[in-house]
PDB file with SEQRES, HELIX, SHEET and CRYST1 records, atoms N, CA, C and O in Angstrom:
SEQRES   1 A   43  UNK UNK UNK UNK UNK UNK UNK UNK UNK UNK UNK UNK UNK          
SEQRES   2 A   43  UNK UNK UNK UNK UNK UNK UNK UNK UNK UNK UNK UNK UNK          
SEQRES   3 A   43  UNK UNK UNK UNK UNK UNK UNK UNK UNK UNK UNK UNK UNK          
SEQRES   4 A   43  UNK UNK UNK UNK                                              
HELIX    1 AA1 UNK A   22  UNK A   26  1                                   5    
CRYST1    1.000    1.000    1.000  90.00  90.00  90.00 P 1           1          
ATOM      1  N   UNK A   1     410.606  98.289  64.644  1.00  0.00           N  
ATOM      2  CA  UNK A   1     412.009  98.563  64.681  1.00  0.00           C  
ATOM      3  C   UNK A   1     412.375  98.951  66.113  1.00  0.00           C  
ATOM      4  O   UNK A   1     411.733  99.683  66.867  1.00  0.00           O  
ATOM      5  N   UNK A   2     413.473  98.349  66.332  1.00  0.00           N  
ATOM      6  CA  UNK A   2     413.858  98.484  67.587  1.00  0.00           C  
ATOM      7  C   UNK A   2     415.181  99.453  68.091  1.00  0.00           C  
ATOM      8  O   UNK A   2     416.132  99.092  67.399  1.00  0.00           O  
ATOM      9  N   UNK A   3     415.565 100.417  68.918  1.00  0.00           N  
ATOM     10  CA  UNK A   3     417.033 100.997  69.096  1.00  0.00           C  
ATOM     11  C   UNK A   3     417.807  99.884  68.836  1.00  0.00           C  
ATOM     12  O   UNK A   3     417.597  98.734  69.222  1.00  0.00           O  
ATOM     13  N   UNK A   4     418.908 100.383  68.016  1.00  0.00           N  
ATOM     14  CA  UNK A   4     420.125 100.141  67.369  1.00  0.00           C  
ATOM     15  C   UNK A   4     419.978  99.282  66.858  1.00  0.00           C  
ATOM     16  O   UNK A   4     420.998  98.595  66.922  1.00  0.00           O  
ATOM     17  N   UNK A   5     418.575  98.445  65.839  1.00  0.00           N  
ATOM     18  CA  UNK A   5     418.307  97.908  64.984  1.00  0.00           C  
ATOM     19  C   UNK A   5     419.237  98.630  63.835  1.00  0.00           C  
ATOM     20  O   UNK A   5     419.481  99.833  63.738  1.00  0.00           O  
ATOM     21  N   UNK A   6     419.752  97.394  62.868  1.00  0.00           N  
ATOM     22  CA  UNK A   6     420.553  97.502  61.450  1.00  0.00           C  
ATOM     23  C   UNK A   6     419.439  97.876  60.651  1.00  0.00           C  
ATOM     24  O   UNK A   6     418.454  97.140  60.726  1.00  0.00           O  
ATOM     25  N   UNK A   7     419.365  99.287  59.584  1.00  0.00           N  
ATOM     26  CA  UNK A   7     418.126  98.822  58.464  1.00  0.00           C  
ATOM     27  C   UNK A   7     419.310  98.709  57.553  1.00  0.00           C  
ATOM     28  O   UNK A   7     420.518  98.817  57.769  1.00  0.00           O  
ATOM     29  N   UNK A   8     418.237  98.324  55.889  1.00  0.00           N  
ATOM     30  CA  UNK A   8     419.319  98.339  54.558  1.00  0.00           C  
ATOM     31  C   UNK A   8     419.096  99.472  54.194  1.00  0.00           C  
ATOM     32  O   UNK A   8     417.984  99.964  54.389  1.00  0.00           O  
ATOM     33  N   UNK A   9     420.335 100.334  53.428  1.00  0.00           N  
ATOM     34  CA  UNK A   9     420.959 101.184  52.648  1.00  0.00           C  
ATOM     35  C   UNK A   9     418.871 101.663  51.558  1.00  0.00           C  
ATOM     36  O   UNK A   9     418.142 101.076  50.758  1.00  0.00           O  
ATOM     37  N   UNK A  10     418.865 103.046  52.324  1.00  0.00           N  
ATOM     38  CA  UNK A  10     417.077 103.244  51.466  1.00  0.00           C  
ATOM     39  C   UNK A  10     417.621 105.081  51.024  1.00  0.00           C  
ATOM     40  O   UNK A  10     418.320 106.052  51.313  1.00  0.00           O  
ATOM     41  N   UNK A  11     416.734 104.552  50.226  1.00  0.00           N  
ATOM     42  CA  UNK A  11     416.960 106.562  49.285  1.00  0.00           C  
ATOM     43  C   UNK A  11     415.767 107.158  49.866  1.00  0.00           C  
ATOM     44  O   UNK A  11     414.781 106.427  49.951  1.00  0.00           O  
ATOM     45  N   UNK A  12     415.697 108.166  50.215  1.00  0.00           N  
ATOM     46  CA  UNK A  12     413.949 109.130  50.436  1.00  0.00           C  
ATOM     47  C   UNK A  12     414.234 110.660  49.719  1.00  0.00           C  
ATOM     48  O   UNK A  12     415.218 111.161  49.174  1.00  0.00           O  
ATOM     49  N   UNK A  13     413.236 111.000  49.931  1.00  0.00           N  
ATOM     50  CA  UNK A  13     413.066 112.360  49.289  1.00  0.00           C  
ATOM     51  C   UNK A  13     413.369 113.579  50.310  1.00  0.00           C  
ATOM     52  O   UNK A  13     412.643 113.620  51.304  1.00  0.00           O  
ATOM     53  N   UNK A  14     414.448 114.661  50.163  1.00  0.00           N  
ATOM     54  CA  UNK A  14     414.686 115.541  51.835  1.00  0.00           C  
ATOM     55  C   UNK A  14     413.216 116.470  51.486  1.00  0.00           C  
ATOM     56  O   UNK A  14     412.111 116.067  51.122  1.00  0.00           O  
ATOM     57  N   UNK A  15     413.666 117.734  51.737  1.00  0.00           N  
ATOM     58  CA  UNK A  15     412.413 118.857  52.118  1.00  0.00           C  
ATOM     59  C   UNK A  15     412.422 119.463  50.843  1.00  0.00           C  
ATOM     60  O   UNK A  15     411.298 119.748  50.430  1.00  0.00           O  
ATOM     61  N   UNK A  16     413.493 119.780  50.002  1.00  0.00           N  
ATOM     62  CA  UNK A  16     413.703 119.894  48.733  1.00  0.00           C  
ATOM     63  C   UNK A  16     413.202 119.130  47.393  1.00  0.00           C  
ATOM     64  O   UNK A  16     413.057 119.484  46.223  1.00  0.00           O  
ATOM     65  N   UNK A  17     412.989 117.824  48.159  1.00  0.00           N  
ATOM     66  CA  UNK A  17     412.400 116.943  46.650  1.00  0.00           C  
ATOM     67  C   UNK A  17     413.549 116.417  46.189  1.00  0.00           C  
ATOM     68  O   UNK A  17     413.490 115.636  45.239  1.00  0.00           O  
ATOM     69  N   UNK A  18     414.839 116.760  46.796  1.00  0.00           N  
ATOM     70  CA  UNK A  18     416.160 115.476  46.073  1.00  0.00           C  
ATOM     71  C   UNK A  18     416.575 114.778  47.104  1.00  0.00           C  
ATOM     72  O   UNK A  18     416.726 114.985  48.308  1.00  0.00           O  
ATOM     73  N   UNK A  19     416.849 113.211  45.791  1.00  0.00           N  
ATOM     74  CA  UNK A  19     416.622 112.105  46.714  1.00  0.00           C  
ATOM     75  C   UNK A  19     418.144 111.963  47.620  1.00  0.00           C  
ATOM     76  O   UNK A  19     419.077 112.732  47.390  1.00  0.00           O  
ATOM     77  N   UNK A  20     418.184 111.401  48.156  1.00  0.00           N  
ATOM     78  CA  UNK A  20     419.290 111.491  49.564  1.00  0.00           C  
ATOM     79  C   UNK A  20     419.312 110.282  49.978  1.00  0.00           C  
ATOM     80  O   UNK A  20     418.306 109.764  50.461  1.00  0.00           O  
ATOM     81  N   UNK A  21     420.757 109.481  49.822  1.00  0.00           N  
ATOM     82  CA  UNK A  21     420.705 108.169  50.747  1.00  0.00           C  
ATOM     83  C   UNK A  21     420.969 108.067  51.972  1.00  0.00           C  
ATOM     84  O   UNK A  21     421.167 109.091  52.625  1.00  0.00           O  
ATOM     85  N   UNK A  22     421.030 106.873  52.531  1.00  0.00           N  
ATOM     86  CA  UNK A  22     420.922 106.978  54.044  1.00  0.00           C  
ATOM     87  C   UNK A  22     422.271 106.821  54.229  1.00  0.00           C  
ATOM     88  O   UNK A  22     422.773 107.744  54.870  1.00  0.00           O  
ATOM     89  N   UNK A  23     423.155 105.808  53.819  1.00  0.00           N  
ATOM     90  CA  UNK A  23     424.356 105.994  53.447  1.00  0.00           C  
ATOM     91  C   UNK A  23     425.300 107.219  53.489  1.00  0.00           C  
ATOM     92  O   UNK A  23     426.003 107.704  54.376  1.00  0.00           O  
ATOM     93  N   UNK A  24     425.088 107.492  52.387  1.00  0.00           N  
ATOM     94  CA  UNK A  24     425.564 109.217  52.217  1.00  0.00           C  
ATOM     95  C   UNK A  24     425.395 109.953  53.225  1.00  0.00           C  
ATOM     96  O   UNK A  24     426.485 110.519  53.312  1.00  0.00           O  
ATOM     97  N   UNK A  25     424.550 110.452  54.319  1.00  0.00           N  
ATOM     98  CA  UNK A  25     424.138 110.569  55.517  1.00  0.00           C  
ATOM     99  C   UNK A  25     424.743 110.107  56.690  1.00  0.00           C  
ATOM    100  O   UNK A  25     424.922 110.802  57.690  1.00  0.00           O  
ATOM    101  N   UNK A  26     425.203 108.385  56.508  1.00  0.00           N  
ATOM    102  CA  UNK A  26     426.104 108.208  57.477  1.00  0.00           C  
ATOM    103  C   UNK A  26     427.497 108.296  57.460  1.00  0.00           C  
ATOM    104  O   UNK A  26     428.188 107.925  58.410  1.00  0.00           O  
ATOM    105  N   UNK A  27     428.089 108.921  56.093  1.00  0.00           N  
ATOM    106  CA  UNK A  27     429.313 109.377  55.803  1.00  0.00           C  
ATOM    107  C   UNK A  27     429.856 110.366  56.374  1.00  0.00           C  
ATOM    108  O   UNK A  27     431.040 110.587  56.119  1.00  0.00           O  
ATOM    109  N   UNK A  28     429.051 111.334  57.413  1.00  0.00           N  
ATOM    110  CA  UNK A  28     428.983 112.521  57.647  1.00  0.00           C  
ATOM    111  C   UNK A  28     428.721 112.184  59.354  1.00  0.00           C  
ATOM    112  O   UNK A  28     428.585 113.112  60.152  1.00  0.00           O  
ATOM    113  N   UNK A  29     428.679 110.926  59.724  1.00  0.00           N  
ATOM    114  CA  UNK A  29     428.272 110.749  61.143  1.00  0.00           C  
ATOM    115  C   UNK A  29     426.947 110.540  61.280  1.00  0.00           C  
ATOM    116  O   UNK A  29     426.000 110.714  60.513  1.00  0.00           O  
ATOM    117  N   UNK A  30     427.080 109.931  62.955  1.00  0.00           N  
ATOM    118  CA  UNK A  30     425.781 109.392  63.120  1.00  0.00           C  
ATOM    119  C   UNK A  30     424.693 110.643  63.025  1.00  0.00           C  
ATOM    120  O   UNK A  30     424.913 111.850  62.918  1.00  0.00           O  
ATOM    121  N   UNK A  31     423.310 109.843  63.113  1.00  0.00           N  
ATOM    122  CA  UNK A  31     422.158 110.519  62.246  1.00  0.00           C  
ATOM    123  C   UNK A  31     420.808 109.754  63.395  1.00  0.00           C  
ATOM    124  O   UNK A  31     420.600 108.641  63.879  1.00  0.00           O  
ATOM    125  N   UNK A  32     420.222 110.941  63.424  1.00  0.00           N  
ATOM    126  CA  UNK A  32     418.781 110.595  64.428  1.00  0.00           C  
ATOM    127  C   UNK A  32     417.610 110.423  62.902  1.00  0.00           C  
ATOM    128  O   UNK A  32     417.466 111.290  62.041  1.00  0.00           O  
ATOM    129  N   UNK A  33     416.961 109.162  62.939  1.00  0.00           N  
ATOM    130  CA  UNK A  33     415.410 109.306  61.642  1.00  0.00           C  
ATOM    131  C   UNK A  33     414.245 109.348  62.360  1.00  0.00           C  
ATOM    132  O   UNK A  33     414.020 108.347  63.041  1.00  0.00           O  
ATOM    133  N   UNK A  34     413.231 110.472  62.400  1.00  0.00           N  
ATOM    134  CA  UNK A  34     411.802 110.138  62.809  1.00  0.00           C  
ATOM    135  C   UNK A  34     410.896 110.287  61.640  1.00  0.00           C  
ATOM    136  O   UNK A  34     411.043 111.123  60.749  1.00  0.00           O  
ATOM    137  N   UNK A  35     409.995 109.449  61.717  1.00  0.00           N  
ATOM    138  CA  UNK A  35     409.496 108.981  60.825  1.00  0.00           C  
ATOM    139  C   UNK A  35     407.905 108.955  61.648  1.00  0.00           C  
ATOM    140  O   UNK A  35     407.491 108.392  62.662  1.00  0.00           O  
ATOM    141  N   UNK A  36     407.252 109.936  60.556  1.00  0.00           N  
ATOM    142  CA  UNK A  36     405.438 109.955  61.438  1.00  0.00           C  
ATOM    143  C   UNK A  36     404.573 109.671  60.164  1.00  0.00           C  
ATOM    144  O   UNK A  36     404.948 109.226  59.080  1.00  0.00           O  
ATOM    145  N   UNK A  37     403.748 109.916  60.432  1.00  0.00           N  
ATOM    146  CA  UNK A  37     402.388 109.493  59.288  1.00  0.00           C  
ATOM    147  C   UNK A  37     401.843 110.815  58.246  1.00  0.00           C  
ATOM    148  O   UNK A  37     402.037 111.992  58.550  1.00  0.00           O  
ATOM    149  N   UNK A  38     401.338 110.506  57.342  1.00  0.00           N  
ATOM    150  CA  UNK A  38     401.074 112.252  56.966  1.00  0.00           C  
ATOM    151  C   UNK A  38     399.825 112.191  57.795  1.00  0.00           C  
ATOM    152  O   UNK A  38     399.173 111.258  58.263  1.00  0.00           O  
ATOM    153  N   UNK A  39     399.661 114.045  57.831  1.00  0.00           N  
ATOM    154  CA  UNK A  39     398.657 114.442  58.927  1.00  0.00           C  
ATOM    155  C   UNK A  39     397.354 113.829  57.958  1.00  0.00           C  
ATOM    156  O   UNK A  39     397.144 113.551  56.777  1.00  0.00           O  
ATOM    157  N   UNK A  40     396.714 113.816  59.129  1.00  0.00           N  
ATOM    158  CA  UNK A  40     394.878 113.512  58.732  1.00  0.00           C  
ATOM    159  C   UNK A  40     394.626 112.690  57.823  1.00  0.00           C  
ATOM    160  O   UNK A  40     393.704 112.773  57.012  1.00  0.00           O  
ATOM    161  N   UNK A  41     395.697 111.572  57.933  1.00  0.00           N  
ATOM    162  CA  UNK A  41     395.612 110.072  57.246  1.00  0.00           C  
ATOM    163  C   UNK A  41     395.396 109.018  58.592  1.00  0.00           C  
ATOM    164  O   UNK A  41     395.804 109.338  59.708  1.00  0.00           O  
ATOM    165  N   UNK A  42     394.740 107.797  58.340  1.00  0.00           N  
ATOM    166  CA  UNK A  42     394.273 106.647  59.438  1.00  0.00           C  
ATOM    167  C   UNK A  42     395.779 105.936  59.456  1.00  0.00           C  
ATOM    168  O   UNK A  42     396.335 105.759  58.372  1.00  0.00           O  
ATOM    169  N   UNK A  43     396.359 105.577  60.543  1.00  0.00           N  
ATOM    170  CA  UNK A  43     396.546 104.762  60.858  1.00  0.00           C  
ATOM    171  C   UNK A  43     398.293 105.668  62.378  1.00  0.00           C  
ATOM    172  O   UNK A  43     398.927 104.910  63.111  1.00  0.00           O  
TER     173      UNK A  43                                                      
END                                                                             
């Protein structure tokens, strides 16, 4: 994925365990996603 790549409309889970769209998120203004690996997994 590249800066200011389009993704499609995805649900995830917040810190709470309820699910949250990305959508809904951008209703509220723009939005930074980082996205890492879980710890002390390969890859």
């Amino acid at each position: 994925m590249k800066v200011g790549a389009v993704v499609e409309d995805f649900s995830a889970l917040d810190q709470n365990g309820e699910s949250v769209k990305l959508s809904d998120l951008l209703n509220t203004g723009p939005i930074v996603l980082y996205f890492y690996i879980k710890a002390k997994t390969p890859g």
